[in-house]
VOLUMKE-344631 format. One line per 10 residues: number of its first residue (from 1); for each residue x, y, z of N, C-alpha, C. Coordinates in steps of 0.02 Angstrom, whole numbers, plus 50000, padded with zeros to 5 digits. Each point is the difference from the previous one (the first is absolute). Example, Ala and Ser with C-alpha at 12.3 -4.5 7.8 and 13.67 -1.06 7.14 Angstrom:
BEGIN
1	50660:49716:50390:49955:50059:50000:50045:50060:50000; 49982:50053:49964:50042:50059:50003:49961:50055:50037
***
This chain:
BEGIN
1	49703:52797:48211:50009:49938:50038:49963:49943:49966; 50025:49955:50033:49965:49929:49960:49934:49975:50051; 49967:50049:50034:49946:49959:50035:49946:49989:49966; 49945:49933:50008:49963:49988:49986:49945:50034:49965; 49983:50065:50046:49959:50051:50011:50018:50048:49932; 50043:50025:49988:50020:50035:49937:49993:49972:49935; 49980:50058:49971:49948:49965:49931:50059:50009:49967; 50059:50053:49992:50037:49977:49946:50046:49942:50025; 50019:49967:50051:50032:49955:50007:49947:49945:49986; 49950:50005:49987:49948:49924:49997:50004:50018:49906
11	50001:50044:49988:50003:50005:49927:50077:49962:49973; 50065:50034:50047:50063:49980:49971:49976:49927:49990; 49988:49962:50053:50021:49913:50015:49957:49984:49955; 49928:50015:49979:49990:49969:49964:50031:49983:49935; 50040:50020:49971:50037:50006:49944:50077:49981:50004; 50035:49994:50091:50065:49975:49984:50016:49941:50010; 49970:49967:50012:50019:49903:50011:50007:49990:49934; 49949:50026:49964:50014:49963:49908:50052:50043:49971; 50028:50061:50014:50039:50050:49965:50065:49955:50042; 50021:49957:50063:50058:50017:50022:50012:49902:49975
21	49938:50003:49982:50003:49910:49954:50020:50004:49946; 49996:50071:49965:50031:49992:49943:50075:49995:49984; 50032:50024:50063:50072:50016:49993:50006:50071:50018; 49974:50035:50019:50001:50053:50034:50025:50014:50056; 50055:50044:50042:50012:50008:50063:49973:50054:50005; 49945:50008:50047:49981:50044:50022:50000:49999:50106; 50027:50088:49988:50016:50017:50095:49947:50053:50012; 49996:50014:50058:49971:50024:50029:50043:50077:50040; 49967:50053:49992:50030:50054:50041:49954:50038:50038; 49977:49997:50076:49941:50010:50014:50007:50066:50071
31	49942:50039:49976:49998:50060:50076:50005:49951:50070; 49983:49937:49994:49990:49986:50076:50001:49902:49990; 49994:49966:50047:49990:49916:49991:49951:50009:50047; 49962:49954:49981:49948:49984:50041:49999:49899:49990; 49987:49974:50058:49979:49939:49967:49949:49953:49970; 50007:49995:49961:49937:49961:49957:50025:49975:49954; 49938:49960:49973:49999:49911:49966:50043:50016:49928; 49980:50080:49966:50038:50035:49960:50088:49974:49999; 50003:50011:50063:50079:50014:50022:50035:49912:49982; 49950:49985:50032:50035:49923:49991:49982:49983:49939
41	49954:50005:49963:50020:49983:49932:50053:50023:49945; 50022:50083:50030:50060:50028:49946:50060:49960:50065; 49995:49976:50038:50057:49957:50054:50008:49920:49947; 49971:49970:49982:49972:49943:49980:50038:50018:49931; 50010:50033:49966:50012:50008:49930:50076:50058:49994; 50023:49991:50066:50068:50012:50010:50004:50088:49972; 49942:50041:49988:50017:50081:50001:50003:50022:50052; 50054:50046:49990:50003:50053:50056:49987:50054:50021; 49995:50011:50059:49974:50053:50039:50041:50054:50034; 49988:50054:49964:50023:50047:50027:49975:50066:50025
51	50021:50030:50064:49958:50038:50043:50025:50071:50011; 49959:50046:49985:50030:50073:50010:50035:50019:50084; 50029:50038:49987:50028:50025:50054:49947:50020:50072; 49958:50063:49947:49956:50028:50052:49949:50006:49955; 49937:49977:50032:49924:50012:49976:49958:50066:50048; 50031:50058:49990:49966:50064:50017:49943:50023:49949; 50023:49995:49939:49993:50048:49966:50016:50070:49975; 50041:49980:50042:50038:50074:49959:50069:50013:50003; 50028:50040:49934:50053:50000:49979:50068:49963:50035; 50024:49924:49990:50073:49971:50022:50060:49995:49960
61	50054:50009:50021:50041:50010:49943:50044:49931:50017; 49979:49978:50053:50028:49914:50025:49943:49973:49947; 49945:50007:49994:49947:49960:49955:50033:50018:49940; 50014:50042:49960:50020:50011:49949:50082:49961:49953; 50020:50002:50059:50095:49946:50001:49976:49952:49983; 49954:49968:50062:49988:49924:49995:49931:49984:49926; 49969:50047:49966:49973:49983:49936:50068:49966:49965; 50062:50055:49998:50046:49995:49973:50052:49958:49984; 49983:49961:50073:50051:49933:50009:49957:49968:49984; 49939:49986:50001:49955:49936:49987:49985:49999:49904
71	50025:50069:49992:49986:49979:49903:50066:49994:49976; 50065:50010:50043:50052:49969:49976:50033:49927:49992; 49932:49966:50036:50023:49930:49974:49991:49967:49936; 49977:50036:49968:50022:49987:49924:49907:50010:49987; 49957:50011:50007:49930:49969:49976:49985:50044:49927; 49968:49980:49963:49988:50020:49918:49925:50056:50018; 49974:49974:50038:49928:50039:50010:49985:50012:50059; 49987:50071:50004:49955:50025:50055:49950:50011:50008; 49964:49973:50035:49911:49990:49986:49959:50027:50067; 49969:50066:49993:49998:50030:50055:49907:49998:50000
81	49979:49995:50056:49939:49974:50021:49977:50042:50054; 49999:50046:50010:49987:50052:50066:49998:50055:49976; 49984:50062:50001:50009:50063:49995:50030:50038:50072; 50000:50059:49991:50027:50041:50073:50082:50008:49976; 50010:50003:50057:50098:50036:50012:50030:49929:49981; 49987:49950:50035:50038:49944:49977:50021:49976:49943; 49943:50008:49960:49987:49998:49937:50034:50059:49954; 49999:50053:50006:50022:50055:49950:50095:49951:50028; 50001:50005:50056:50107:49992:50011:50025:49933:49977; 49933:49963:50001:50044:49943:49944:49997:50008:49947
91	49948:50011:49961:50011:50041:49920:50063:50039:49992; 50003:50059:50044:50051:50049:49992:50058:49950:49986; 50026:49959:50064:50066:49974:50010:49998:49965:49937; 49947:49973:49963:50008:49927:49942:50025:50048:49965; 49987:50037:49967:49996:50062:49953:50100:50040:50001; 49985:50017:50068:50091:50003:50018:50058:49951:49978; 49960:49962:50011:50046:49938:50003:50030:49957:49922; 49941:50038:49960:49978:49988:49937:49974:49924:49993; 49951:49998:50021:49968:49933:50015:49951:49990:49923; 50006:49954:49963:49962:50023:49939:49909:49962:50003
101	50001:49968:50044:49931:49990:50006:49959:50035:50058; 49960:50048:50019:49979:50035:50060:49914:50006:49998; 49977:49938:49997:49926:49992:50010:49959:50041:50060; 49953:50057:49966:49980:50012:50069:49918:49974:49983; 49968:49968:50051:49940:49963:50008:49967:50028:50036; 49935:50025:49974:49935:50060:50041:49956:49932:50017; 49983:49982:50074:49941:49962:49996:49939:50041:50022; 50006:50062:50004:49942:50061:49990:49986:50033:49963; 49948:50053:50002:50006:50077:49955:50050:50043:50047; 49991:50055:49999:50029:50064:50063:49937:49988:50033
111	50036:50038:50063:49942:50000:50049:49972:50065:49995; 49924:49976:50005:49976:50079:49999:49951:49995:50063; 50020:49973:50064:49936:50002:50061:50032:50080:50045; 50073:50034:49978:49984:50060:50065:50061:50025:49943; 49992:50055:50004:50052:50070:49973:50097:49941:50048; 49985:50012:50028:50067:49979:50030:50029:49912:49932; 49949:49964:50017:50004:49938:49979:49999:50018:49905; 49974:50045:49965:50026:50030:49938:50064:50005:49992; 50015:50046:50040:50073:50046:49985:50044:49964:50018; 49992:49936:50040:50044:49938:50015:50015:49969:49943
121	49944:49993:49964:49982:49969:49933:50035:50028:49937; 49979:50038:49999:50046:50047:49947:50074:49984:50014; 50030:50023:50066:50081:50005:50004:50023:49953:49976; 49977:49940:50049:50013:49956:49991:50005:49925:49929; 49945:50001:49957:49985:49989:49970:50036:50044:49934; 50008:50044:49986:50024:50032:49959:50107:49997:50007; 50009:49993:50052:50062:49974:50007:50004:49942:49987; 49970:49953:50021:50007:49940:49962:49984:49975:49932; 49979:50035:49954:49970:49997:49931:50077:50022:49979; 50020:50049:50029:50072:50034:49969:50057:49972:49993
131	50007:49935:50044:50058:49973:50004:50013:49945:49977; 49905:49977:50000:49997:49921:49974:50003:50000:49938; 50008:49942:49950:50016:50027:49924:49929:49908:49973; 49986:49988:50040:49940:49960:49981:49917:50003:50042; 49950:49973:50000:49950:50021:50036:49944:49940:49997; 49966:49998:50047:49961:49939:50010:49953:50033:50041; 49922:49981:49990:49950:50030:50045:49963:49923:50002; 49947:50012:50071:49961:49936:50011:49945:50016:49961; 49980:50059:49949:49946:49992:49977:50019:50087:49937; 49943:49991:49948:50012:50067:49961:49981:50059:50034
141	49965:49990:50056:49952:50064:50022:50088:50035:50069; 50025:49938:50013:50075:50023:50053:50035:50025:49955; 50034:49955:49963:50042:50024:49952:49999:50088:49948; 49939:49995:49991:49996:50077:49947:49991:50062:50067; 49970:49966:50076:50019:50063:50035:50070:50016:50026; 50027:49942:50025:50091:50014:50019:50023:50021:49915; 50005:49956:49949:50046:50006:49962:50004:50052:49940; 49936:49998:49999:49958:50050:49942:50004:50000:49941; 50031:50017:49946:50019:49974:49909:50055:49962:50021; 50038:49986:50053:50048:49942:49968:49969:49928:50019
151	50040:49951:49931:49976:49939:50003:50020:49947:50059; 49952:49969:50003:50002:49956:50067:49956:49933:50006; 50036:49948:50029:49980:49955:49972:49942:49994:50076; 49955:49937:49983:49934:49978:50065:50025:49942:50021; 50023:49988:50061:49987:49932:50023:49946:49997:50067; 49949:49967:49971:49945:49993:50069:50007:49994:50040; 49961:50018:50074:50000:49960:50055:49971:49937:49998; 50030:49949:49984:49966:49919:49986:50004:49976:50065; 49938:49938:49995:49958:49979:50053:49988:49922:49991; 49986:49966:50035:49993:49947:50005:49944:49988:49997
161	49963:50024:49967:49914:50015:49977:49952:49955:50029; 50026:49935:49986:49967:49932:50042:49973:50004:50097; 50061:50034:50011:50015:50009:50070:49923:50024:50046; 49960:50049:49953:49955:50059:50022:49950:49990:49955; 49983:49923:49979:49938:49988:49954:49941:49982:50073; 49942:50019:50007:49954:49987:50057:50000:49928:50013; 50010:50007:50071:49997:49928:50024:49933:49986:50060; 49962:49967:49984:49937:50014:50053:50008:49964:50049; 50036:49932:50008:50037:49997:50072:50032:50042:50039; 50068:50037:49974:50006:50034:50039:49961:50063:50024
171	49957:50028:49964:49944:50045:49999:49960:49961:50063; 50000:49956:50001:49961:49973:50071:50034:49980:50061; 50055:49980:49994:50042:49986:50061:50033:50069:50043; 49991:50034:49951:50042:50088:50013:49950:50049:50030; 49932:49984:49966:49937:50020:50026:49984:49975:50055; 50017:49976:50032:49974:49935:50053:50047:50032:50065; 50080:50002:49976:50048:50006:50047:50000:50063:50005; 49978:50044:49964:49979:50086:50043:49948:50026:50024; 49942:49924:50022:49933:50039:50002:49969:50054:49949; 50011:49973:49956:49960:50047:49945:49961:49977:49948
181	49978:49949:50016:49937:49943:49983:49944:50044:49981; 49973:49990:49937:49939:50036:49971:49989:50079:50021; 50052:50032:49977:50032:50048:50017:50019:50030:49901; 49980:50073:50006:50015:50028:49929:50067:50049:50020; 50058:49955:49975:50071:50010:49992:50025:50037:49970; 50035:50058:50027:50036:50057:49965:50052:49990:50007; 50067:49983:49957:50056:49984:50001:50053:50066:49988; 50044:49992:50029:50059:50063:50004:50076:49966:50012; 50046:50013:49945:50065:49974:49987:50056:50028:49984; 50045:50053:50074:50017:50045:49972:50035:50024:50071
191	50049:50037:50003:50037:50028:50040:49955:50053:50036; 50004:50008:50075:49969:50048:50031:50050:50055:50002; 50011:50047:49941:50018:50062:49971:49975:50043:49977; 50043:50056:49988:49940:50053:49979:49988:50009:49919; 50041:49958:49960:49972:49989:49927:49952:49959:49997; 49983:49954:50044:49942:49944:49999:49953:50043:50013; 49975:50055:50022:49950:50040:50023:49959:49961:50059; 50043:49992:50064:49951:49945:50053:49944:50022:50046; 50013:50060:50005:49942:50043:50041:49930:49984:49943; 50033:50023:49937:49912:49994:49964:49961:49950:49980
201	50063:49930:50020:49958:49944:49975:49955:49983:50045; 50013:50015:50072:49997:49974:50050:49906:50071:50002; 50009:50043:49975:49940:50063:50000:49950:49966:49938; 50032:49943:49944:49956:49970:49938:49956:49949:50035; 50067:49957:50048:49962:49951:50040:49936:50009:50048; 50009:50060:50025:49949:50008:50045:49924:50019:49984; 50022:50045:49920:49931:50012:49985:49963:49913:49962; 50059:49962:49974:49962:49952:49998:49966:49952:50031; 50048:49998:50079:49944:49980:50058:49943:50024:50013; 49987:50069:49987:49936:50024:50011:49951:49979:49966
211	50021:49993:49928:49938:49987:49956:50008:49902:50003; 50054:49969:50014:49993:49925:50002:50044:49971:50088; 49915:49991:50050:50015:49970:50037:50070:49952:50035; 49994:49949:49902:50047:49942:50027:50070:49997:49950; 50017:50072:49987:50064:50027:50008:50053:49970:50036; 50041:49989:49976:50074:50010:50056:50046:50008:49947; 50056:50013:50010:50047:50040:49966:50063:49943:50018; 50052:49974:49985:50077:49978:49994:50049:50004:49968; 50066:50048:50062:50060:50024:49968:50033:49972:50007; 50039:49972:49935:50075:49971:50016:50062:50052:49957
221	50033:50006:50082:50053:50035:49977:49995:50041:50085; 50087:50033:49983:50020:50073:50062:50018:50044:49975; 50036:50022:50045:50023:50055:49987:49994:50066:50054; 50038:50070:49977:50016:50043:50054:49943:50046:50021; 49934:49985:49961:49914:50043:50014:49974:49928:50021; 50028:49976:50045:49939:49946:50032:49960:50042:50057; 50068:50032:50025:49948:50042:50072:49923:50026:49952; 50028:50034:49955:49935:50055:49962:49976:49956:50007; 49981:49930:49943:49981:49969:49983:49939:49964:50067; 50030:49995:50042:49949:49966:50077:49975:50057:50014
231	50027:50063:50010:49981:50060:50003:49928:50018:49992; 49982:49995:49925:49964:50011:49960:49939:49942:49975; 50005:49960:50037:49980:49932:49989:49960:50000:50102; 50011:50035:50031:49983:49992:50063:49958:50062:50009; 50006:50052:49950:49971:50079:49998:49913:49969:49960; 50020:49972:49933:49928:49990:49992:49973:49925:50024; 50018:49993:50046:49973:49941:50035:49984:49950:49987; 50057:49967:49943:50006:49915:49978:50040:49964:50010; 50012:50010:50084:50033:49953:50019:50009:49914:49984; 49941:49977:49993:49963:49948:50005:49983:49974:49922
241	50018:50044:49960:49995:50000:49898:50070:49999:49995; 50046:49998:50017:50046:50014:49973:50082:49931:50028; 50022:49972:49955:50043:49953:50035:50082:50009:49953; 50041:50036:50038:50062:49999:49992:50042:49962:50002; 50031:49979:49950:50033:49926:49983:50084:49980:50001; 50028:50091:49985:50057:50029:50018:50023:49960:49925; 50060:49992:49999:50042:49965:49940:49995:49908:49996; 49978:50001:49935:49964:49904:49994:50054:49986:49930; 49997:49918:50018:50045:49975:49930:49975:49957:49974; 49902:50047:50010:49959:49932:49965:49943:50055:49968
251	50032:50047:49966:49959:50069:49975:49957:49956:49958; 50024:49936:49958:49989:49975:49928:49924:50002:50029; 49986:49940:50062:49962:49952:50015:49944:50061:50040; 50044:50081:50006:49953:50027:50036:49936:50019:49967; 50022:50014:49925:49946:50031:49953:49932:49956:49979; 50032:49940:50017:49906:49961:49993:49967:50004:50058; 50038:50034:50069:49945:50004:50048:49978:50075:50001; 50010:50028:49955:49979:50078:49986:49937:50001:49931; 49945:50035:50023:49953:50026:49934:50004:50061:49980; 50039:50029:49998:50024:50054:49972:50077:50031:50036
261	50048:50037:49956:50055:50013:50011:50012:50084:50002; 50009:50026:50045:50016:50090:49995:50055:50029:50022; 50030:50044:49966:50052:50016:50002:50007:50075:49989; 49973:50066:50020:49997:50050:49957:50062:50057:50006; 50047:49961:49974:50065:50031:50008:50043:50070:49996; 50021:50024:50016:50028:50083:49979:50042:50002:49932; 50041:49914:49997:50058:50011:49970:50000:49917:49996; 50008:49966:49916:50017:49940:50021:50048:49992:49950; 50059:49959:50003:50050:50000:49980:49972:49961:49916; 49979:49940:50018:49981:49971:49953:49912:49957:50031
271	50008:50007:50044:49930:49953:50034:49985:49919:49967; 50068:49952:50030:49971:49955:49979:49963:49939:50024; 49972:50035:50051:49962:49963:50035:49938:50016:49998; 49994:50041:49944:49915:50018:49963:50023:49940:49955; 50028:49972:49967:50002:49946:49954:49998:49948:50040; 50021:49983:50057:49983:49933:50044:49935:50001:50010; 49996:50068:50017:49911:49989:50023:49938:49978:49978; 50022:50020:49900:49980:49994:49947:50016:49931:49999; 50024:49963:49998:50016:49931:49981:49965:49964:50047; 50015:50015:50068:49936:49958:50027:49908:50031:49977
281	49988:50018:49970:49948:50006:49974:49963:50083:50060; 50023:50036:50007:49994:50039:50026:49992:50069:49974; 49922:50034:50042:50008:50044:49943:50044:50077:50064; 50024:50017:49980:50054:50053:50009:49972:50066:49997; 50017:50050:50058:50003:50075:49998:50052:50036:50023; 50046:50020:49963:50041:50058:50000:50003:50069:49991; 50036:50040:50012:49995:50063:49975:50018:50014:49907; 49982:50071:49988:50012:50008:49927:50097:49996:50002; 50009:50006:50050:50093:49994:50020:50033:49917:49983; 49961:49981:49990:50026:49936:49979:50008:49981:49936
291	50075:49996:49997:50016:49970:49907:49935:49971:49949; 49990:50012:49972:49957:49999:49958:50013:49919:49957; 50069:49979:50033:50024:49938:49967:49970:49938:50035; 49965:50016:50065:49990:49946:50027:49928:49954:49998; 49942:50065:49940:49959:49997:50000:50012:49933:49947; 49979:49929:50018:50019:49933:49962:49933:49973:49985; 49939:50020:50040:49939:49966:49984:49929:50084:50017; 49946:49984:49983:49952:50039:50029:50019:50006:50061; 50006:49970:50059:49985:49996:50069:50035:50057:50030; 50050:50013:49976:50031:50057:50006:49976:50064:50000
301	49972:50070:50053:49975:50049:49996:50044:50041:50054; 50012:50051:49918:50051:50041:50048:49952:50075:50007; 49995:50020:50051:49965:50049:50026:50021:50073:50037; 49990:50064:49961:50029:50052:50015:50020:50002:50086; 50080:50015:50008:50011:49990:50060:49973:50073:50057; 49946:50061:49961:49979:50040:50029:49919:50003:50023; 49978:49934:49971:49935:49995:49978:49998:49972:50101; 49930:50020:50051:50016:49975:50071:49985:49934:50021; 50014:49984:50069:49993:49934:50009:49929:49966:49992; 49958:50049:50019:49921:49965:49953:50008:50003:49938
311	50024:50038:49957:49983:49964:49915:50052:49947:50000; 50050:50006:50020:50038:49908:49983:49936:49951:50037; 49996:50018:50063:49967:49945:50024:49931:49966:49954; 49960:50053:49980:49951:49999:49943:50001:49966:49962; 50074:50020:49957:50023:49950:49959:50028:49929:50006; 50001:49994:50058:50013:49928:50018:49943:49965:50015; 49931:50027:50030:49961:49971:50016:49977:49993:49911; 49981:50052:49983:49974:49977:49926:50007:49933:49974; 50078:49991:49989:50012:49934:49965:50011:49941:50052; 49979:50022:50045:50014:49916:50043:49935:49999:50058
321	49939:50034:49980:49937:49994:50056:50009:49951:50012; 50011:49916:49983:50026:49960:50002:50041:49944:49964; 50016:49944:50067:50086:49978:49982:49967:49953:49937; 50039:49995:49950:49994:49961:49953:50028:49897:50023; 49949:49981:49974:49975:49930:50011:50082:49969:49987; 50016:50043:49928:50061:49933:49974:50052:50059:49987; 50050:50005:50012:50071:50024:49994:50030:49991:49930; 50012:49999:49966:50055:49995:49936:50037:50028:49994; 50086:49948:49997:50087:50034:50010:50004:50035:49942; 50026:50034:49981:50035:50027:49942:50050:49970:49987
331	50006:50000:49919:50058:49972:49987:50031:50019:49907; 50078:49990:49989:49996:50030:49950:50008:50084:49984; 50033:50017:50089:49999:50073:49991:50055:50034:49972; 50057:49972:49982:50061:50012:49971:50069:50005:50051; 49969:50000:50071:50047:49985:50049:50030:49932:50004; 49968:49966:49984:50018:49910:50013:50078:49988:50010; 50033:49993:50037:50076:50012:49998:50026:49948:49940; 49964:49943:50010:50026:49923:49959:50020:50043:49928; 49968:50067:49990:50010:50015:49909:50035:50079:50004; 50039:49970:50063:50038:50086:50009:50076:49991:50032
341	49998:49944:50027:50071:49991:50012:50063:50000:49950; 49998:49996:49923:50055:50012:49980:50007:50088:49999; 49960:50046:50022:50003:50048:50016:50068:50040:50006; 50020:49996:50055:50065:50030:50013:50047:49939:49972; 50020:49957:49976:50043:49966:49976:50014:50061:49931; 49947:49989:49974:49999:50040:49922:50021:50081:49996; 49983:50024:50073:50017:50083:50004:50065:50000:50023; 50053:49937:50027:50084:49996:49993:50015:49973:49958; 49974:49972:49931:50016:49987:49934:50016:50039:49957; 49964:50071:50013:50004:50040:49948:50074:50022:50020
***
């Protein structure tokens, strides 16, 4: 889908206003519509939208026709951006159809957070390598696990880098409007799921209230473990540390009111919101599960995801006993979109 919230749809747009400026028609074929600002911009630039039959997940042979009618309108390239069932039946059908361009695009590694979520990985993923006859990963560390010796080209997740440079106004107006005024800020940016690991951030947070009084913790983001999430947040008794923010469309502006950023994930696709975090001058803790690509500055510490919630916490107090006086953005990290947008223009050139 094209919502806001989805990192590969915030990845597509960044790259198609200048690809569909070039002379490009590019459409859309999506599990579901949702509405957002996305939508009206591929509305605005006259592509179209087209919507599966049924979003179950599992096996349609009405989903499969209608791949069929939607690549018979003549299009040169199929450019597939999802993995799962959807994904292997449009490959298949391009492939049927003898479609001679069949891009398949990993914006992950495989998943490796549960035996189930593997063998998903494998099927899936390995059907789609088979049918597609080109390959594109968001990074080398995705690419060599989906694709493995075959060649494949990188197009980044690019960013508007500027967007998430520290701003100490808003660091004070944001501080101000959550009651969290001279307060040592633990920041969290991330779906309440069970790849985000939310029970244990919420077990990192608490030991760091213990050892720092003026603690408080802020999540932005939902999701289907919110119950856990209050659950577990009401069990070790921080009611009163802890402020749930649900889904914000001001993540940029959230990270200067945060002194540190945690995330200790099961499974991260690409984590690129360890690089936002990093750009606002933030120093970062993840698990050892996190791409190894996102590590862009020092601040970045990725930390065995078996090691318990007192040694992360440890490790967080270590480097931040306290908040540092002056902030400094990062910049120059190779995301900058301004030097990445002919990107996909150049990967439908070839």
């Amino acid at each position: 889908d094209l919502r806001v919230g989805s990192g590969i749809a915030s990845c597509i747009m960044k790259y198609y206003e200048y690809t569909v400026e070039q002379g490009y028609t590019i459409d859309f074929l999506l599990n579901r519509n949702i509405d957002s600002p996305f939508v009206d911009t591929v509305k605005k630039h006259n592509s179209k939208i087209y919507l599966l039959p049924h979003d179950t997940g599992k096996p349609s042979i009405s989903n499969y026709r209608y791949i069929k009618t939607v690549l018979n309108k003549g299009y040169d390239i199929l450019h597939v951006n999802i993995s799962g069932l959807n994904a292997v039946m449009s490959l298949h059908a391009a492939k049927s159809m003898g479609m001679s361009r069949r891009i398949y695009h990993t914006h992950a590694p495989r998943e490796t957070s549960s035996m189930k979520a593997r063998m998903r990985s494998l099927l899936y993923d390995t059907a789609c390598v088979a049918d597609a006859n080109e390959y594109v990963a968001c990074s080398d560390s995705a690419g060599k696990s989906v694709f493995g010796n075959k060649p494949f080209a990188i197009i980044t997740n690019a960013m508007n880098t500027s967007q998430y440079h520290f701003d100490p106004d808003a660091r004070m107006q944001l501080r101000k409007s959550l009651g969290i005024e001279n307060k040592f800020v633990v920041g969290v940016v991330g779906r309440m799921s069970e790849p985000k690991n939310p029970a244990f951030i919420i077990s990192v947070f608490s030991e760091i209230a213990k050892l720092n009084p003026a603690a408080v913790m802020i999540w932005a983001g939902d999701g289907e473990l919110k119950s856990l999430v209050l659950n577990t947040i009401k069990k070790n008794k921080i009611e009163d540390k802890v402020v749930l923010l649900g889904s914000r469309n001001d993540v940029n502006k959230l990270y200067s009111a945060m002194d540190v950023f945690l995330l200790p994930s099961k499974f991260e696709g690409f984590g690129i919101v360890f690089v936002e975090a990093q750009m606002s001058g933030l120093q970062c803790y993840g698990s050892d599960k996190v791409p190894i690509d996102v590590q862009v500055s020092d601040n970045m510490h990725r930390i065995p995801l078996n090691k318990s919630a007192s040694e992360w916490c440890n490790e967080i107090i270590k480097n931040n006993g306290c908040v540092k006086s002056k902030r400094e953005s990062l910049a120059g990290t190779g995301f900058e979109v301004e030097g990445l947008v002919e990107s996909l223009v150049k990967l439908y050139k070839c």
